[in-house]
VEXGUKOL-388468 format. One record per residue: x, y, z of N, C-alpha, C in turn. Coordinates in steps of 0.05 Angstrom, whole numbers, padded with zeros to 5 digits, always signed. Layout:
N
XYZXYZXYZ;...
# end
This chain:
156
+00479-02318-03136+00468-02342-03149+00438-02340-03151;+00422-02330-03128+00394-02324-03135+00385-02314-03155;+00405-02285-03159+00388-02264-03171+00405-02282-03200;+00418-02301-03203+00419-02312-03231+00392-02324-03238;+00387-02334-03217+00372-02363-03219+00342-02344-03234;+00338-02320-03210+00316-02306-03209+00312-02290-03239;+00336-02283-03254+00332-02268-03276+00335-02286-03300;+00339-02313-03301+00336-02334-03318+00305-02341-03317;+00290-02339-03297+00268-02352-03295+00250-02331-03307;+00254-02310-03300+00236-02279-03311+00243-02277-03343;+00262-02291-03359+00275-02286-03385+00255-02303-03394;+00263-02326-03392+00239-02351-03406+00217-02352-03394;+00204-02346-03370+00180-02342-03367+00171-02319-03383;+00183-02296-03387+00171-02276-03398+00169-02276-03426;+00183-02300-03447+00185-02300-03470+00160-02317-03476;+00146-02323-03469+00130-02347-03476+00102-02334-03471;+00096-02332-03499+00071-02320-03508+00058-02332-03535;+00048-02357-03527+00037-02375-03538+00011-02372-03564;+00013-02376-03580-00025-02368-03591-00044-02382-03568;-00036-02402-03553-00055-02417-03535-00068-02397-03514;-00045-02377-03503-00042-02364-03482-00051-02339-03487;-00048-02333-03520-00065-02306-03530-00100-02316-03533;-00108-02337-03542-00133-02344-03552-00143-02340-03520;-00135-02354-03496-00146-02349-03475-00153-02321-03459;-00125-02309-03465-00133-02276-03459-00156-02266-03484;-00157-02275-03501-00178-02255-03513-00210-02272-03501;-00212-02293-03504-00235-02302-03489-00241-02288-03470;-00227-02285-03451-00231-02269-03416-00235-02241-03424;-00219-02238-03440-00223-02202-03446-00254-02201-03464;-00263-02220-03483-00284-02217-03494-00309-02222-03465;-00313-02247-03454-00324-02246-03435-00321-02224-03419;-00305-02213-03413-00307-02183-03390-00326-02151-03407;-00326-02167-03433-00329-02135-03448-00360-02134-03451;-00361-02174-03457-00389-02179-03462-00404-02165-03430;-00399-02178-03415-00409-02171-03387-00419-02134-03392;-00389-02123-03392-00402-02094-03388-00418-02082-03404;-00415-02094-03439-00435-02078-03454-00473-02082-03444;-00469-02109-03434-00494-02117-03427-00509-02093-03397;-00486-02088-03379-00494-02073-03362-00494-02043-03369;-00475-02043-03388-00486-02009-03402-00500-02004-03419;-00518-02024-03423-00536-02036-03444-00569-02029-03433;-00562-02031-03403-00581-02035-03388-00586-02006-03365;-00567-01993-03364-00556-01970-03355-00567-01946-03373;-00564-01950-03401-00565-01934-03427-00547-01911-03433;-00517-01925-03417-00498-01909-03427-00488-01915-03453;-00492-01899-03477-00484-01904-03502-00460-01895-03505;-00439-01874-03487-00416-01880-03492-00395-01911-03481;-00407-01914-03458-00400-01930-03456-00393-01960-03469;-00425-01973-03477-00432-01982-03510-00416-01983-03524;-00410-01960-03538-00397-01952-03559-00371-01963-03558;-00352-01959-03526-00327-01970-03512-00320-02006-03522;-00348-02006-03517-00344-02036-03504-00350-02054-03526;-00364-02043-03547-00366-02057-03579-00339-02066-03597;-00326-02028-03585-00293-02033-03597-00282-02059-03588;-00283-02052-03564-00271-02075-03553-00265-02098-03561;-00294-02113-03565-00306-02134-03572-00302-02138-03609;-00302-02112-03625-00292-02109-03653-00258-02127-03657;-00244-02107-03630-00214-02116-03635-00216-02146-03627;-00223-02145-03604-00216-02191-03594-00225-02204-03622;-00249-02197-03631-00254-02210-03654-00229-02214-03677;-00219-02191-03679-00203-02186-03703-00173-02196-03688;-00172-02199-03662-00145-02217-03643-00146-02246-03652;-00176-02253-03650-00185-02278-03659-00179-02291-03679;-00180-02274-03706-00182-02283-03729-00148-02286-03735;-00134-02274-03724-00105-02274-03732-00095-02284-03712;-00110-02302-03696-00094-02325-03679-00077-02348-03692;-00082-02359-03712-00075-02371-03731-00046-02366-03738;-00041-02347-03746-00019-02330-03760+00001-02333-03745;+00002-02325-03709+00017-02334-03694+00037-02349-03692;+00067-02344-03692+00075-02379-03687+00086-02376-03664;+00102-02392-03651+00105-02395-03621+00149-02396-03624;+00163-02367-03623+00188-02371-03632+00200-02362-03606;+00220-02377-03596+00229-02384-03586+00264-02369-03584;+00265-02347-03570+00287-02325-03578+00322-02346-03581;+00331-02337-03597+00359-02352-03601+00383-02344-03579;+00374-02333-03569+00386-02329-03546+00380-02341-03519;+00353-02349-03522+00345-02366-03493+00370-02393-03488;+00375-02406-03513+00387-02438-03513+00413-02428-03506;+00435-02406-03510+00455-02420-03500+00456-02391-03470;+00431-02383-03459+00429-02372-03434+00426-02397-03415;+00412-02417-03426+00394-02443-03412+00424-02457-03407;+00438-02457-03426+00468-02481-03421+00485-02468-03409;+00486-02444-03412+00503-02425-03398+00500-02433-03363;+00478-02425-03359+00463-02428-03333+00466-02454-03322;+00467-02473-03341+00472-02509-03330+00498-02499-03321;+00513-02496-03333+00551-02491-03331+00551-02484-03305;+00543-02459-03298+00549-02449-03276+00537-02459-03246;+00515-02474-03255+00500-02490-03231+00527-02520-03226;+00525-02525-03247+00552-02553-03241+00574-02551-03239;+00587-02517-03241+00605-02508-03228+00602-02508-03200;+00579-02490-03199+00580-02484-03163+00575-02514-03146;+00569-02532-03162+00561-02555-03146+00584-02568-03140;+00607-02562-03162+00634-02582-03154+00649-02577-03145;+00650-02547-03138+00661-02524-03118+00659-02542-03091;+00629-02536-03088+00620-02539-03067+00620-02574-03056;+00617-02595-03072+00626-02619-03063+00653-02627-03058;+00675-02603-03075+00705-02613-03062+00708-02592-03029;+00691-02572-03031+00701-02568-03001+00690-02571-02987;+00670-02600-02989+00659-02607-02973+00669-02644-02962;+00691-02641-02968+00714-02667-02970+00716-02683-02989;+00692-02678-03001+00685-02708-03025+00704-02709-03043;+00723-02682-03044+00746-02688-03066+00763-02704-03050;+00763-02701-03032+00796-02723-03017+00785-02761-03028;+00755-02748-03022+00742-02782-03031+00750-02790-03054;+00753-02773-03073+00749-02776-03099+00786-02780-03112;+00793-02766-03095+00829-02763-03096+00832-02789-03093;+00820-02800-03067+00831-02829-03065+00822-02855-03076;+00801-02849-03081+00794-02880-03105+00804-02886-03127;+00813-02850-03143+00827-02851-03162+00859-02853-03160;+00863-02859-03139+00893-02865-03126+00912-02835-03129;+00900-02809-03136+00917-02790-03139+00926-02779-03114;+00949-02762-03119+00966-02759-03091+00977-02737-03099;+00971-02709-03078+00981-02688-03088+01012-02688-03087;+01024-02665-03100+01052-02657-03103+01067-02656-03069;+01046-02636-03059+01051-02626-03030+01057-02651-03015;+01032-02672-03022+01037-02691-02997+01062-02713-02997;+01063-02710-03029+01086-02738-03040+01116-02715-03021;+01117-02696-03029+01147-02676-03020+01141-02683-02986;+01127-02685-02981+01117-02677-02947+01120-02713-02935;+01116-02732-02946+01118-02763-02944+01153-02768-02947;+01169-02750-02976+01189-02761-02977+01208-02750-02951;+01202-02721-02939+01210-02717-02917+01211-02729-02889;+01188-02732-02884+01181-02758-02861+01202-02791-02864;+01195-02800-02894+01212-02816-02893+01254-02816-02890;+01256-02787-02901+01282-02776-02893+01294-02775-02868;+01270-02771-02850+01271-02761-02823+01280-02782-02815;+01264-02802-02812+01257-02823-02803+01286-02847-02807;+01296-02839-02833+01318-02856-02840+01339-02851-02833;+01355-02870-02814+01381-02865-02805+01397-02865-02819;+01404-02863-02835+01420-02856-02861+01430-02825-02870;+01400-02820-02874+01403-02795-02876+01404-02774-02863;+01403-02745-02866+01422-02729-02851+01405-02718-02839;+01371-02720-02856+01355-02697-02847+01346-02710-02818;+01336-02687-02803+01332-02695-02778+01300-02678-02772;+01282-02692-02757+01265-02695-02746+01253-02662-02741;+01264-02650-02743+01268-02611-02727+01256-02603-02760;+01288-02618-02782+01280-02601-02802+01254-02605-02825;+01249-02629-02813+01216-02647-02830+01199-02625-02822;+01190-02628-02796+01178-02607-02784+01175-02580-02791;+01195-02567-02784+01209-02536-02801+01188-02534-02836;+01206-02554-02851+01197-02558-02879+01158-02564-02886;+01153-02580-02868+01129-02579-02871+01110-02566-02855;+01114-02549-02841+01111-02522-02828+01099-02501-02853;+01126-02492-02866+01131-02481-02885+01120-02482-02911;+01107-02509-02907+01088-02512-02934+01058-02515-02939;+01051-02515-02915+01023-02515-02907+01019-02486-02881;+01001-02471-02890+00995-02444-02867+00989-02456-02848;+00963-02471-02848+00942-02482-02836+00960-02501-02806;+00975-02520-02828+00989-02530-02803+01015-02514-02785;+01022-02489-02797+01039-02474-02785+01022-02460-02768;+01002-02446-02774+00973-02442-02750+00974-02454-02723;+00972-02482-02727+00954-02498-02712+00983-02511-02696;+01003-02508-02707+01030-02525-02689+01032-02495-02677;+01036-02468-02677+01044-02454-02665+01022-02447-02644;+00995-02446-02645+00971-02452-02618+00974-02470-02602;+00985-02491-02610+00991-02506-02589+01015-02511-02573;
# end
């Protein structure tokens, strides 16, 4: 689940290359170039100079075609983004039914599993002198239909 979370965040973070975000990198890069021509200026390295004019040639010409830029937005990001909802509010309802809140939710909505209605009409079989079934075979039967409680009656 991390490394989802972690490679969704590196997708759209890494898509987003703004003209805002370009005009700023060329500023810093012009400012850094300005700086050094001035110190190789002062140095009287003329190759250097020479380096650092380019430099300052291209930001300019980065500059001028900032404009042109538009800010697109891959067609693939939107249904990665819903995709990714899906699976977060999967894992979440996973994780709130086995954390009992389904039995909560079972019971407000009055639903009643298959297992328990078969496992109620037994008890009440048992229970009824009438009928034949007897107390051993309720037991037996609902043994038989739950692990958990065939586990836990045979530990003890």
């Amino acid at each position: 689940m991390r490394i989802l979370l972690v490679l969704l965040l590196v997708l759209v973070g890494g898509c987003s290359s703004s003209p805002r975000r370009i005009a700023e990198s060329a500023v810093e890069i012009r400012s850094n170039a300005q700086s050094s021509l001035d110190r190789f200026e002062e140095s009287g390295d003329q190759g250097g100079m020479t380096e650092q004019r380019a430099i300052l040639r291209e930001v300019d010409e980065i500059v001028v075609h900032i404009p042109d830029v538009q800010s697109v937005v891959p067609s693939w990001i939107d249904p990665l983004k819903w995709s990714a909802v899906a699976v977060i509010l999967l894992v979440l309802l996973v994780l709130v039914w086995h954390l009992g809140l389904g039995q909560l939710a079972q019971a407000l909505i009055g639903w009643i599993p298959r297992r328990k209605k078969t496992a109620a009409k037994l008890l009440q079989d048992a229970i009824d002198p009438q009928d034949d079934t007897t107390m051993r075979e309720a037991v037996a039967a609902l043994r038989a239909m739950d692990p958990q409680l065939d586990r836990a009656f045979r530990s003890k």
